[in-house]
C-alpha positions as CSV (number, residue, x, y, z in Angstrom):
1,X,-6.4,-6.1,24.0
2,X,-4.6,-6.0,20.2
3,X,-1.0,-4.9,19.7
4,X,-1.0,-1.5,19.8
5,X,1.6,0.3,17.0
6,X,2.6,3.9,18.3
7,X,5.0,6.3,16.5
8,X,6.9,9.0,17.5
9,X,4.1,11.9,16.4
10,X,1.5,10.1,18.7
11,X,3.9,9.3,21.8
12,X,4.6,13.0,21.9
13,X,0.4,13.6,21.3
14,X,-0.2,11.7,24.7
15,X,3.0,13.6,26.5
16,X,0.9,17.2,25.3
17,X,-2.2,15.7,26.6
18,X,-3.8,12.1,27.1
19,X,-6.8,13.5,26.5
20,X,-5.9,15.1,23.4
21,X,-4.8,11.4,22.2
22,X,-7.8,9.6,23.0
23,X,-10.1,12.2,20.8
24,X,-7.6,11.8,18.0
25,X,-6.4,8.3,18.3
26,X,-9.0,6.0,19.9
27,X,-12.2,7.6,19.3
28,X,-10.7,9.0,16.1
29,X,-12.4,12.3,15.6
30,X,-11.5,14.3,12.9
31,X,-8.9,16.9,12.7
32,X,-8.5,20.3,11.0
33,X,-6.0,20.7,8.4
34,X,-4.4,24.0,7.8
35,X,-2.3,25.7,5.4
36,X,0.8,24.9,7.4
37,X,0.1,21.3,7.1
38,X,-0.7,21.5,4.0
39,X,2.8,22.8,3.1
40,X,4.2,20.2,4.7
41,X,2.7,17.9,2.7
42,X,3.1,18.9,-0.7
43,X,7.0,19.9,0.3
44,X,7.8,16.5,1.3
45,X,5.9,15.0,-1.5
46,X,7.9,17.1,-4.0
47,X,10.8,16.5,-2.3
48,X,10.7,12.8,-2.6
49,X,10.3,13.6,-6.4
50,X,13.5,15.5,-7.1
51,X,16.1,13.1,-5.6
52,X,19.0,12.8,-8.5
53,X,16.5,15.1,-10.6
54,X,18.1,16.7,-13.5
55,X,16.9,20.0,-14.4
56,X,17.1,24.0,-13.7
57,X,15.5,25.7,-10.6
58,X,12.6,26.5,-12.9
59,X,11.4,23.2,-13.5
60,X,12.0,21.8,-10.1
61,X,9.7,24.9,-9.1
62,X,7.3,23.5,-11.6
63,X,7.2,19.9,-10.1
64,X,6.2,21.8,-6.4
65,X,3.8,24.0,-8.5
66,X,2.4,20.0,-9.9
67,X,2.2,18.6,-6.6
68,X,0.4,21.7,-5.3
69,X,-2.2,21.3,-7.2
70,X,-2.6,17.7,-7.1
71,X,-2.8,18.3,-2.7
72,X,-5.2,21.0,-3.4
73,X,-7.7,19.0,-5.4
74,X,-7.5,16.3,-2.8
75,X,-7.8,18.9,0.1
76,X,-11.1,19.9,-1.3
77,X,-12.8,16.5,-0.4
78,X,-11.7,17.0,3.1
79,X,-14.3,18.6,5.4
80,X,-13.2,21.7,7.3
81,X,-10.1,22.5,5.0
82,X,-9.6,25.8,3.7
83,X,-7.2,28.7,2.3
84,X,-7.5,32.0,0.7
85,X,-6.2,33.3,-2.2
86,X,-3.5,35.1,0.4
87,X,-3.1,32.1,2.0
88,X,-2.1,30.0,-0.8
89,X,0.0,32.8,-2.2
90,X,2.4,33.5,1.1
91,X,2.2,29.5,2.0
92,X,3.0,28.7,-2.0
93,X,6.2,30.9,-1.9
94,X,7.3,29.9,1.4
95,X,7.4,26.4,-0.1
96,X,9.1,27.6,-3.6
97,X,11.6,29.1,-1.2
98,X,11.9,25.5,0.6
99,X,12.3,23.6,-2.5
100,X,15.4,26.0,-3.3
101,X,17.0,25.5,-0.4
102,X,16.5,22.0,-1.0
103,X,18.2,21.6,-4.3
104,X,20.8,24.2,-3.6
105,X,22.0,21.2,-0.8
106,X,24.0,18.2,-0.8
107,X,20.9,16.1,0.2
108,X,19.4,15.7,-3.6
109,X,21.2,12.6,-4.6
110,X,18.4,9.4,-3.9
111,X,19.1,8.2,-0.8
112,X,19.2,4.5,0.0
113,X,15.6,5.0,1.8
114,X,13.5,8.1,1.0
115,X,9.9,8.5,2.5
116,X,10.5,5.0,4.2
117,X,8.3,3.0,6.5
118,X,10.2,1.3,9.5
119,X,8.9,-1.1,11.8
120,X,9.8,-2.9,14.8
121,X,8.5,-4.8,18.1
122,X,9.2,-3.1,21.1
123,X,7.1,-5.6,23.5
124,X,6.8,-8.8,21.7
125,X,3.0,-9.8,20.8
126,X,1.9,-6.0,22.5
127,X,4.0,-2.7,21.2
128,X,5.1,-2.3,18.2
129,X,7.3,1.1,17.2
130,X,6.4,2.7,13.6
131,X,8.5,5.3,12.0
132,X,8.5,6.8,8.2
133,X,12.0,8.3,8.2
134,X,12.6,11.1,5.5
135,X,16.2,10.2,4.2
136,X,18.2,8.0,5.0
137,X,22.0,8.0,3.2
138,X,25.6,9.6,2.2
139,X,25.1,13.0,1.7
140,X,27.3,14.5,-0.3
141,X,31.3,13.4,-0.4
142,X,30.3,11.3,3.2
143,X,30.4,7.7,3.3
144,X,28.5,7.4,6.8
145,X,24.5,7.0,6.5
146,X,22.8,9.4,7.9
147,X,18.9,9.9,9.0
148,X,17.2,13.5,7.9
149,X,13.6,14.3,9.0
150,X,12.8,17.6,6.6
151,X,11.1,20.1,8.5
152,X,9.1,23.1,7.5
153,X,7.6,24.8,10.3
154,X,9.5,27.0,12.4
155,X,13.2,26.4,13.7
156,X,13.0,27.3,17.4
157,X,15.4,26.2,19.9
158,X,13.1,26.9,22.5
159,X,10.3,24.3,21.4
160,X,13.1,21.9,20.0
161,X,12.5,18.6,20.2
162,X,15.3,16.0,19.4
163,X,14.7,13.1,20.7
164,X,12.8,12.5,18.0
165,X,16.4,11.9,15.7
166,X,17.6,9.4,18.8
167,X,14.0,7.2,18.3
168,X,14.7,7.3,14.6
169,X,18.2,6.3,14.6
170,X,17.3,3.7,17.1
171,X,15.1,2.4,15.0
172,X,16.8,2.2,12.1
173,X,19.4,0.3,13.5
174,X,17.2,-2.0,15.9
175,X,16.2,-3.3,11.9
176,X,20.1,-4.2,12.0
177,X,20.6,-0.6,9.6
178,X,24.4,1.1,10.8
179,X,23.7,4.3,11.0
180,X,24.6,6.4,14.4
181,X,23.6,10.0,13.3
182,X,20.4,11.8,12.7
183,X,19.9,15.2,11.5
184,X,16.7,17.6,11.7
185,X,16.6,20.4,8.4
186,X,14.6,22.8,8.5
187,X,14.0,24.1,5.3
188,X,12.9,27.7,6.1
189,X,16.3,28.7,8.2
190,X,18.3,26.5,6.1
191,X,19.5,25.6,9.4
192,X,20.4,21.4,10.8
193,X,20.5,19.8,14.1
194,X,22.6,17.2,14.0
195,X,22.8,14.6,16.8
196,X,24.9,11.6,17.4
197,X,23.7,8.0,18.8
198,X,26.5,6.6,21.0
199,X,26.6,2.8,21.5
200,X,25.5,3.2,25.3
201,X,23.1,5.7,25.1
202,X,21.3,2.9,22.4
203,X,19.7,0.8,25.4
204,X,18.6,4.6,27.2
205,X,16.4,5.5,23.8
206,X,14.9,2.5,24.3
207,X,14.0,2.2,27.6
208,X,12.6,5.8,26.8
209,X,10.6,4.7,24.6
210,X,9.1,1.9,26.4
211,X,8.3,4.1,29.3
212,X,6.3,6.3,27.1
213,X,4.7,3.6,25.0
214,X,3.6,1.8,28.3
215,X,2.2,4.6,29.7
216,X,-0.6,4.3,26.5
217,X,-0.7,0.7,26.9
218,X,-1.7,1.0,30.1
219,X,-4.4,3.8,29.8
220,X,-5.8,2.0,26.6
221,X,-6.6,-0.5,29.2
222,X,-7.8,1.9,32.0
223,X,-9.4,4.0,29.4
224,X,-7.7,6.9,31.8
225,X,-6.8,10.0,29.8
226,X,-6.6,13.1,31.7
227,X,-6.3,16.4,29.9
228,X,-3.4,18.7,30.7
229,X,-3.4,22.3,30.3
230,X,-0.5,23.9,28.3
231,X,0.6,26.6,25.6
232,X,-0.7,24.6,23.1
233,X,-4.2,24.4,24.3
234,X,-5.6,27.3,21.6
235,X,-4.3,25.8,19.0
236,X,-6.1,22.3,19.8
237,X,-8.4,21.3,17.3
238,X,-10.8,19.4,20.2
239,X,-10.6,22.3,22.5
240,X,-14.9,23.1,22.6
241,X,-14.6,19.5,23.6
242,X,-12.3,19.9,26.4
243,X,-13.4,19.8,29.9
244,X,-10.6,22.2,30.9
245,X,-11.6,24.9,28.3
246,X,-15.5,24.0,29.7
247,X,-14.8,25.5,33.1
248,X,-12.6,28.0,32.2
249,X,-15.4,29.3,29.9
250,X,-18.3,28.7,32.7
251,X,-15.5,30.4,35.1
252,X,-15.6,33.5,32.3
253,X,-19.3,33.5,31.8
254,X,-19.9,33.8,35.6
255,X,-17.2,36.6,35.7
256,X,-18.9,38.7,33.8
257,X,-22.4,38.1,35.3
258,X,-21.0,39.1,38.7
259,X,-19.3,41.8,36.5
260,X,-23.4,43.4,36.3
261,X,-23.2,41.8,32.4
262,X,-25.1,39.0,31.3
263,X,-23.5,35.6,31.4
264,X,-24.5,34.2,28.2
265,X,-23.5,37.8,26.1
């Protein structure tokens, strides 16, 4: 079996479902895109453009108005992509409102690593742990580096996931980087999670991380991916291939047969 390289976005795919991360990651079917990816995109790519940036609000907006266009002709090549004209114009001034709460922060001087790839073996010759951190620098009057993974969906505390700041951080200095602290921003509440790596919680991120990146390793070989039901399920772009939704749906079908109706109305 190759080395298998895992990040953070596809260790917490196979924790949703396994099943889920074999469609998208070994058999590699296509996914859907969606407005709210597409955001994303464009507001990280404009981001990364307006570090130590001089110029007014109006021609910063102009840069994300560039870069949304430039996503948009791209997205068009992409089969199954697709927004309407209210679509683009509530996702468009979600984003304008983004990018001003960007530059109206102390994150807009250029970091010492911005959009940066990071790298590093977590089982010699087998695992290898792949991260493309955000930001990574002083902000503002600081002197101590600190990680910042932009967000731009919703801040929910309920759904909040940050142990994604403790594998970056860990990362960063497994590649011999000091830094200790990671922040999540998300743009839309102008509100930051910040959280702190102590030196003996460093060995506990990675033995976390192990764990999870084992448990691939070892279905890869097994080809054993289960699916598991959750919340999420609806929003799953491989859900008509899903044996779970398939029963549920002959479960439905036979429902309303018994129901006197007929099962395949």
């Amino acid at each position: 079996m190759q080395s298998l390289t895992l990040s953070y976005s596809k260790l917490a795919e196979y924790d949703q479902c396994p099943l889920k991360y074999k469609y998208h990651y070994v058999l590699k079917y296509p996914t859907m895109s969606s407005p709210a990816l597409f955001l994303g995109q464009v507001v990280h790519d404009t981001i990364h453009s307006l570090y130590s940036l001089t110029g007014d609000k109006a021609f910063k907006h102009d840069i994300f108005r560039k870069k949304w266009a430039e996503h948009k002709a791209r997205a068009k090549d992409k089969e199954g992509f697709s927004m309407n004209r209210d679509e683009e114009m509530e996702y468009g001034r979600k984003g304008l409102a983004m990018i001003s709460t960007f530059i109206n922060s102390e994150y807009t001087e250029q970091p010492e690593y911005a959009e940066e790839m990071f790298k590093t073996s977590l089982v010699f010759g087998k695992i290898d742990f792949l991260g493309k951190i955000d930001r990574l620098g002083t902000i503002g009057n600081t002197t101590e580096p600190v990680i910042t993974d932009y967000k731009t969906g919703k801040f929910s505390p309920k759904f909040l996931d940050t142990f994604q700041i403790y594998a970056y951080v860990w990362l960063a200095r497994d590649l011999g980087i000091d830094v200790r602290k990671g922040q999540m921003f998300f743009l839309a509440e102008n509100q930051i999670v910040t959280k702190k790596l102590a030196e003996v919680e460093f060995e506990a991120v990675k033995d976390v991380l192990l764990e999870k990146s084992m448990a691939i390793y070892e279905a890869l070989q097994k080809d054993d991916f289960p699916p598991s039901k959750g919340v999420l399920c609806n929003w799953c772009d491989f859900k008509p291939l899903c044996p779970v939704h398939s029963q549920e749906k002959d479960q439905q079908e036979y429902s309303r047969s018994e129901n006197g109706q007929m099962a395949f109305l």
